[in-house]
C-alpha positions as a Markdown table, in Angstrom:
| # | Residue | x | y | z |
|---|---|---|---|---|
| 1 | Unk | 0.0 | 0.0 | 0.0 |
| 2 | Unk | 1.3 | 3.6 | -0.8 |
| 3 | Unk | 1.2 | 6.4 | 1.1 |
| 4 | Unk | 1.2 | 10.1 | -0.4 |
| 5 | Unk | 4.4 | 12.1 | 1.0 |
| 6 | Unk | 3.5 | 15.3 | -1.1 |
| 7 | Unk | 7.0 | 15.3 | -2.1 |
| 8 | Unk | 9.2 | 13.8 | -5.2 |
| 9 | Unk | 9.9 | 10.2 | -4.9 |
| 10 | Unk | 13.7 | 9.7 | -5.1 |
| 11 | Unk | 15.8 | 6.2 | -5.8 |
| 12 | Unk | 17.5 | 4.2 | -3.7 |
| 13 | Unk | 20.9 | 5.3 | -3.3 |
| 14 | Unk | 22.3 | 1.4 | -4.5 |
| 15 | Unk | 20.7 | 2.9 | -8.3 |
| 16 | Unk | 21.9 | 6.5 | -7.9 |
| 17 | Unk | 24.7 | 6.5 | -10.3 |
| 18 | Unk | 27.7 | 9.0 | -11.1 |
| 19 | Unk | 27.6 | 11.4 | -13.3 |
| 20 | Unk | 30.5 | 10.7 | -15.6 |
| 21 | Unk | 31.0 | 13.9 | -17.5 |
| 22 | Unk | 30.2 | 15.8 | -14.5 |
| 23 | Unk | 32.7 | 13.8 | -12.2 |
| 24 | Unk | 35.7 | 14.5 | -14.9 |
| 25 | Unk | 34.8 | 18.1 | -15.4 |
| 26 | Unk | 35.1 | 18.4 | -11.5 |
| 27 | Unk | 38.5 | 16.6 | -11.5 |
| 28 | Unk | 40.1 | 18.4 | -14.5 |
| 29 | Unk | 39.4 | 22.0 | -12.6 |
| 30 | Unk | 40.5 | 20.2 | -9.4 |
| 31 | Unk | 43.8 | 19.3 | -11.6 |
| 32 | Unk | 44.0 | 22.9 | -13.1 |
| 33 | Unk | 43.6 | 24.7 | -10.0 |
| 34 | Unk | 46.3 | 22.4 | -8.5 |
| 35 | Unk | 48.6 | 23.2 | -11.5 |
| 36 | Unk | 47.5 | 27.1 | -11.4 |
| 37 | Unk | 48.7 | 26.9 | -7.7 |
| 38 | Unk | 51.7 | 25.4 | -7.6 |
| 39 | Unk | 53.4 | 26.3 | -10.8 |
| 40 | Unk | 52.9 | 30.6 | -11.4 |
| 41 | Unk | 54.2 | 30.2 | -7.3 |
| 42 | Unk | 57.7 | 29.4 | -8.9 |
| 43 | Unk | 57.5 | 31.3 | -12.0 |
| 44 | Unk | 55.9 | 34.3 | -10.4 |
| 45 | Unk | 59.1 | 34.3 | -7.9 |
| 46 | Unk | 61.5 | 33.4 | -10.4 |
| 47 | Unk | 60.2 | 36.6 | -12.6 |
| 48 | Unk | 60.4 | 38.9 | -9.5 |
| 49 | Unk | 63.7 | 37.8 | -8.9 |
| 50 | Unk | 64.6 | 38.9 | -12.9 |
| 51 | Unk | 62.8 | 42.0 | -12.4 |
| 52 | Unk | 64.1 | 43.1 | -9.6 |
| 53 | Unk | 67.5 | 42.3 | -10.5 |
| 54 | Unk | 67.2 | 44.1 | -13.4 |
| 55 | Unk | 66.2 | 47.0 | -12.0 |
| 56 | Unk | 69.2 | 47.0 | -9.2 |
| 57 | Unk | 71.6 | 46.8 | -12.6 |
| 58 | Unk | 69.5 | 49.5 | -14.6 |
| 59 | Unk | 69.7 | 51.8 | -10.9 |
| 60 | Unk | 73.5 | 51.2 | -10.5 |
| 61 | Unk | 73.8 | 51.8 | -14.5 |
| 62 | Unk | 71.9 | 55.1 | -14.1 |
| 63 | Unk | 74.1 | 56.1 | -10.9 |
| 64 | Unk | 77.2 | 55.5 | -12.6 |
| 65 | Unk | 76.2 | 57.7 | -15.4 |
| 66 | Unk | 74.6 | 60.1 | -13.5 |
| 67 | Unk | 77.8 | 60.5 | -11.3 |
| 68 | Unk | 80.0 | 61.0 | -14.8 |
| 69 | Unk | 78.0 | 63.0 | -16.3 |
| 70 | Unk | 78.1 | 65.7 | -12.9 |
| 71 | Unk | 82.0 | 65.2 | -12.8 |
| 72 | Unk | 81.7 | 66.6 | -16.6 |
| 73 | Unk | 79.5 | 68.9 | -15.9 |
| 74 | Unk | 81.2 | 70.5 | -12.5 |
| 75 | Unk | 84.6 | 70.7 | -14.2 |
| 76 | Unk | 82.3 | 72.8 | -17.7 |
| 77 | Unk | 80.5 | 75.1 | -14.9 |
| 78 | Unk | 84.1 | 75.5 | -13.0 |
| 79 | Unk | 85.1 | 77.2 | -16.4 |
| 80 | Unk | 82.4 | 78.7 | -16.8 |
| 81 | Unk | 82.9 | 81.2 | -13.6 |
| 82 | Unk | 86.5 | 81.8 | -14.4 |
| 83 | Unk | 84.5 | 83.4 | -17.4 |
| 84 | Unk | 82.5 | 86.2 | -15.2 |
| 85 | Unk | 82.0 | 89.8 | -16.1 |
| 86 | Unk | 80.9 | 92.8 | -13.9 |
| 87 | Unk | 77.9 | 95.2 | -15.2 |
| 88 | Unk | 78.7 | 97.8 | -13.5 |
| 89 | Unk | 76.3 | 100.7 | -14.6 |
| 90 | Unk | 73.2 | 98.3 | -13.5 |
| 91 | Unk | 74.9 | 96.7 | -10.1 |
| 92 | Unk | 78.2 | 97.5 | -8.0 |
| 93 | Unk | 81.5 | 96.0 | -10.2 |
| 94 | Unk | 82.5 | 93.5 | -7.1 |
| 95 | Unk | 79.0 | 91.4 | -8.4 |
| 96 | Unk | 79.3 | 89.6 | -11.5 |
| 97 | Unk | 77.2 | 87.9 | -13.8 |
| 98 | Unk | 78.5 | 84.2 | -14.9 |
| 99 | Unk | 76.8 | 81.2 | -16.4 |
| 100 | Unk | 78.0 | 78.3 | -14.3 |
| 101 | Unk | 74.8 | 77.2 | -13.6 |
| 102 | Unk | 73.4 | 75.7 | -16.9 |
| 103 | Unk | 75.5 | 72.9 | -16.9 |
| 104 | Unk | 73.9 | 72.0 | -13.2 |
| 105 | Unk | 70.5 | 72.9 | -14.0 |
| 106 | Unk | 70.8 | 70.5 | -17.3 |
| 107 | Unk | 72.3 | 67.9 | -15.5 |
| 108 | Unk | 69.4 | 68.0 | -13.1 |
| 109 | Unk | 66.7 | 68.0 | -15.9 |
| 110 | Unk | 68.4 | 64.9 | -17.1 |
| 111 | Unk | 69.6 | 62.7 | -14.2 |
| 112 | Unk | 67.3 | 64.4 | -11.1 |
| 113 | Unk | 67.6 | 67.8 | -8.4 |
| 114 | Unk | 70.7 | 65.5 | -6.3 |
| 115 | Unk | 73.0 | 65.9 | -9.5 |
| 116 | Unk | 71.9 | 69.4 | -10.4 |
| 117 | Unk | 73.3 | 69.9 | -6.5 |
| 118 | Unk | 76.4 | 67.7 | -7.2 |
| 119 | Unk | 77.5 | 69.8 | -10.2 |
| 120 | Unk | 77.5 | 72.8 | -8.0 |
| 121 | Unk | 79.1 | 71.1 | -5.7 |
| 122 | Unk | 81.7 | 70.2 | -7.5 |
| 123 | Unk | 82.4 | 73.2 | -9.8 |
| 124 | Unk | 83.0 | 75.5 | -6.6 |
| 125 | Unk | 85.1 | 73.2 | -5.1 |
| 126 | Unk | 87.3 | 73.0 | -8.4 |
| 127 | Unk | 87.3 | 77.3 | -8.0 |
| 128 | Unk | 88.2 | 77.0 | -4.5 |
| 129 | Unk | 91.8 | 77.2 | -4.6 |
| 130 | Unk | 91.5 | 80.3 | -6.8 |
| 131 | Unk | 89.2 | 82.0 | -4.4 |
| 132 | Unk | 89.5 | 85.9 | -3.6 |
| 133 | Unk | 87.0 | 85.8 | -0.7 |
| 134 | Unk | 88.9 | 83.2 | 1.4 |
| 135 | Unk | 85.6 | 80.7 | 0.5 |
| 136 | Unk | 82.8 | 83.0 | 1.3 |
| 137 | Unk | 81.8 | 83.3 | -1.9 |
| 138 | Unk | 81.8 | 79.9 | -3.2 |
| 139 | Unk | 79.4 | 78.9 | -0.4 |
| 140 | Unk | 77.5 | 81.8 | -1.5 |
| 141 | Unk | 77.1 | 80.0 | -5.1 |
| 142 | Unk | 76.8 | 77.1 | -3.9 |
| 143 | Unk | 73.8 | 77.7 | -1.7 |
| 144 | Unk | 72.3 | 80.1 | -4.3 |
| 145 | Unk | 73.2 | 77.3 | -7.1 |
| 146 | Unk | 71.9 | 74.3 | -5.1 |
| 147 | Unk | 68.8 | 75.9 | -4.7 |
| 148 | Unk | 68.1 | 77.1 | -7.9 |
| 149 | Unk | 68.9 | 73.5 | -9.2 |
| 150 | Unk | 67.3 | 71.6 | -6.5 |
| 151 | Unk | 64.1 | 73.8 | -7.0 |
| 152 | Unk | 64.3 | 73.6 | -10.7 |
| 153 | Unk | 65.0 | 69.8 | -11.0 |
| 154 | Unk | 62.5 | 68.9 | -8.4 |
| 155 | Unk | 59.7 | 70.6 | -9.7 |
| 156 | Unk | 60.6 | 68.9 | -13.4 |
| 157 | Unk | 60.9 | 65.1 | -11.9 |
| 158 | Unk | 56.9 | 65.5 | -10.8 |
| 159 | Unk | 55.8 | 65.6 | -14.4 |
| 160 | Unk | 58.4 | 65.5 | -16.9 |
| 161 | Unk | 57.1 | 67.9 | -19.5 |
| 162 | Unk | 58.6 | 71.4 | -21.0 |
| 163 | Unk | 55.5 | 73.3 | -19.1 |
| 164 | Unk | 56.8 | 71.6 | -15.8 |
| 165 | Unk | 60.2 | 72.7 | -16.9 |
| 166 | Unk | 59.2 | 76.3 | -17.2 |
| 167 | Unk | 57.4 | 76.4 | -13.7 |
| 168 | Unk | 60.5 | 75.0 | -12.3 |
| 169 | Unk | 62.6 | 77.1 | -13.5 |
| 170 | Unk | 61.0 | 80.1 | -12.5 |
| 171 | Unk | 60.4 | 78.7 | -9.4 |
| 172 | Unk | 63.7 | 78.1 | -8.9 |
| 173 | Unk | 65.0 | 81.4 | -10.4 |
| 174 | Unk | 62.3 | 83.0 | -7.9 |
| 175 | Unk | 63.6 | 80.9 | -4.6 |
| 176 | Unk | 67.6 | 81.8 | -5.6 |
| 177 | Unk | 66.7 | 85.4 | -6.2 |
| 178 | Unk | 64.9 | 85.3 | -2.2 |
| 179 | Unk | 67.5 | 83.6 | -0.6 |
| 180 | Unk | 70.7 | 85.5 | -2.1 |
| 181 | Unk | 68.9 | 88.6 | -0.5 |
| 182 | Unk | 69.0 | 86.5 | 3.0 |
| 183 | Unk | 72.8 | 84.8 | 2.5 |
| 184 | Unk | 74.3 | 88.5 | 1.3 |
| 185 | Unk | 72.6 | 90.2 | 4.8 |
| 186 | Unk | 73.4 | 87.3 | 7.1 |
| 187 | Unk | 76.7 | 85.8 | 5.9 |
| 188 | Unk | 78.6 | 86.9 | 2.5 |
| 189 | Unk | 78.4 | 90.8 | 3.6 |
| 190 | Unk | 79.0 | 90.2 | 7.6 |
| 191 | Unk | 82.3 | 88.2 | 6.3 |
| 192 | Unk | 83.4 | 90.5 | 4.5 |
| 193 | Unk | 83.5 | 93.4 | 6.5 |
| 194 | Unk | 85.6 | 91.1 | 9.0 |
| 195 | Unk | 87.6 | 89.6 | 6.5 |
| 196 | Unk | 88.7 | 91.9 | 4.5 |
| 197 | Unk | 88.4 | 95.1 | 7.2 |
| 198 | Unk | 85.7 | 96.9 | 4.7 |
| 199 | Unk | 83.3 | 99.0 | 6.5 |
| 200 | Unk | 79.8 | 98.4 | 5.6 |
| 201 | Unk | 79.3 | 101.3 | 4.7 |
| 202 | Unk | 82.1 | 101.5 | 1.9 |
| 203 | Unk | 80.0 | 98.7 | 0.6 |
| 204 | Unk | 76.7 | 100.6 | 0.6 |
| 205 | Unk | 78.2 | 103.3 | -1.3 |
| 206 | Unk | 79.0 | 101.6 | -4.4 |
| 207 | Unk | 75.4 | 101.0 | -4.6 |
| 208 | Unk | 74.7 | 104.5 | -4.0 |
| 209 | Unk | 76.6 | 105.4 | -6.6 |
| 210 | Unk | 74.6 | 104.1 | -8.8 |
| 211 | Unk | 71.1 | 104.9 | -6.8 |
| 212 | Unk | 71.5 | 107.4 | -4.2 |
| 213 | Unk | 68.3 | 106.3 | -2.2 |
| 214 | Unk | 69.9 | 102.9 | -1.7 |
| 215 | Unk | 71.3 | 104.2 | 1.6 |
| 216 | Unk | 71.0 | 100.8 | 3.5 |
| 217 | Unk | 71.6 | 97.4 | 3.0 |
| 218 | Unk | 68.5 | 95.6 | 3.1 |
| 219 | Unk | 67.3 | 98.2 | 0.5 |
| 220 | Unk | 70.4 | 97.6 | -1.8 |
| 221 | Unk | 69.6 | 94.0 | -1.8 |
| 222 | Unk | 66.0 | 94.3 | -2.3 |
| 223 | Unk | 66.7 | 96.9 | -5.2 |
| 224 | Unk | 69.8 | 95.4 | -6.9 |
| 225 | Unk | 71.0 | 92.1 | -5.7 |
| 226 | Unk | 66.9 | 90.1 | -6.1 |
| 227 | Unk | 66.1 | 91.5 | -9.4 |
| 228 | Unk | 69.7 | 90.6 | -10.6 |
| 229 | Unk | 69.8 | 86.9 | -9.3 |
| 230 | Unk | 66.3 | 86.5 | -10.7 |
| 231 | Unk | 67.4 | 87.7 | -14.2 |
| 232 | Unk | 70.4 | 85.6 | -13.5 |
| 233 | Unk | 68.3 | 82.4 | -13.2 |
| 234 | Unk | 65.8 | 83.4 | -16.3 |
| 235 | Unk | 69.0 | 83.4 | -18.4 |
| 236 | Unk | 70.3 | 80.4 | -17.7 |
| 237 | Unk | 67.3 | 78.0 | -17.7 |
| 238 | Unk | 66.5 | 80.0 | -21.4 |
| 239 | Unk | 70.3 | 78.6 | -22.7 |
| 240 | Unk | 69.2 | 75.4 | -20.7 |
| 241 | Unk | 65.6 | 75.2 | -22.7 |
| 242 | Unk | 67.4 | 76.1 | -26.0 |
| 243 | Unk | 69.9 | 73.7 | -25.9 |
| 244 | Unk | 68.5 | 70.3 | -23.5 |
| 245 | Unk | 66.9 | 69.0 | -26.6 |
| 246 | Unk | 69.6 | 68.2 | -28.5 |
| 247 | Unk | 72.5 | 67.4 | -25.8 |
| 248 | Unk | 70.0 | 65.4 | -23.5 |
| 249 | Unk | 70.5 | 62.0 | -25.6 |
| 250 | Unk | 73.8 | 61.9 | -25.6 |
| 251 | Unk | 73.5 | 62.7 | -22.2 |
| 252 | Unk | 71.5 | 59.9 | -21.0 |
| 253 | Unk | 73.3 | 57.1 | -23.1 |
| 254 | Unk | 76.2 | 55.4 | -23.2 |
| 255 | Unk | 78.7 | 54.9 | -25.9 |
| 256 | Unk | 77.8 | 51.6 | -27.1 |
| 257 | Unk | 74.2 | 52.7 | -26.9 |
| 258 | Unk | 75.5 | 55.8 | -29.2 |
| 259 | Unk | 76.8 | 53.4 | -31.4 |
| 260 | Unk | 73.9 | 51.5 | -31.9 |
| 261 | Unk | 72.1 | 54.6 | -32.7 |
């Protein structure tokens, strides 16, 4: 006799049988999973270890060059200031204009703001034994230099493009021109009126002689000294923009890589 359940009558689990194509399905992912597991685990580290070694070379390549290319660079811009001139109808003849910064301020578009730093470095240590301000004022350009580079470079390695390379260098140019103002009233001025025995005001009157209002030193620097290192900066990043183009490849590769070229 039968009695209704109200549900679906199954089989008796003796004549339930496997599903053959669904059982191998299930085993092949099983397999591929497996596989998927255990094999990318030893490629994936085997590739990490490729990459990463070949970024450690392509980092110790790029500091080698980098490091060459700022030794170049420092001896050019160490020329460079034995080839300053005075203006003297716009600023007192004892300040002149040179152009030893372009090769740093290149050298920091190409490589980074450290070797923009390390060419000024290394150009005012090369001048050092020539000095005529027993070292005041190669610190002087190097702190105005470092800045100007630093800024400059720093600004460019953000977003590498020529309208980054503008703001930078006016940046820069604008952050050299504000703290030559602070360096001249705090160290290069104070050092030499002890080193040299020259009052301060002998050294105000030279600007007076060209502006008779500029009757103290804060005012000379402010009317002279931070429109003239601004200019100074302008200049050089305009040689810098006119010629990066075309020396930047042969900047950034080697000679083999030249050759192949």
């Amino acid at each position: 006799m039968k009695f209704p359940t109200g549900g679906k009558a199954r089989k008796p689990f003796w004549q339930i049988r496997c599903n053959s194509e669904a059982d191998g399905t299930v085993r092949m992912k099983e397999e591929c999973n497996l596989s998927c597991i255990l094999r990318p685990r030893f490629l994936r580290g085997f590739s990490f270890y490729l990459i990463k070694k070949g970024k450690i070379c392509m980092q110790k390549k790029n500091l080698i060059r980098g490091l060459a290319v700022s030794a170049v660079m420092g001896a050019l811009g160490f020329v460079l200031m034995l080839l300053e001139f005075p203006l003297p109808f716009i600023i007192p003849a004892f300040i002149k204009l040179d152009f030893s910064e372009i090769p740093a301020i290149i050298t920091a578009f190409a490589f980074g703001p450290q070797y923009g730093v390390l060419v000024c470095l290394i150009k005012n240590l090369l001048h050092l034994p020539l000095t005529s301000s027993a070292g005041v004022g190669e610190l002087s350009n190097f702190l105005l230099g470092a800045v100007f580079t630093g800024t400059a470079g720093l600004v460019y390695s953000l977003h590498k493009s020529r309208k980054n390379a503008l703001i930078g260098a006016v940046t820069g140019s604008l952050a050299m021109a504000v703290i030559s103002v602070a360096t001249n009233y705090f160290v290069v001025y104070p050092a030499y009126v002890v080193l040299y025995n020259m009052p301060l005001d002998a050294i105000i009157s030279m600007y007076k002689a060209i502006l008779p209002s500029a009757d103290t030193l804060i005012k000379d620097l402010l009317i002279f000294n931070l429109p003239f290192t601004f200019l100074k900066g302008i200049i050089d990043a305009a040689v810098c923009f006119a010629v990066y183009k075309r020396i930047s490849p042969v900047l950034k590769l080697s000679r083999s890589e030249r050759a192949k070229n």
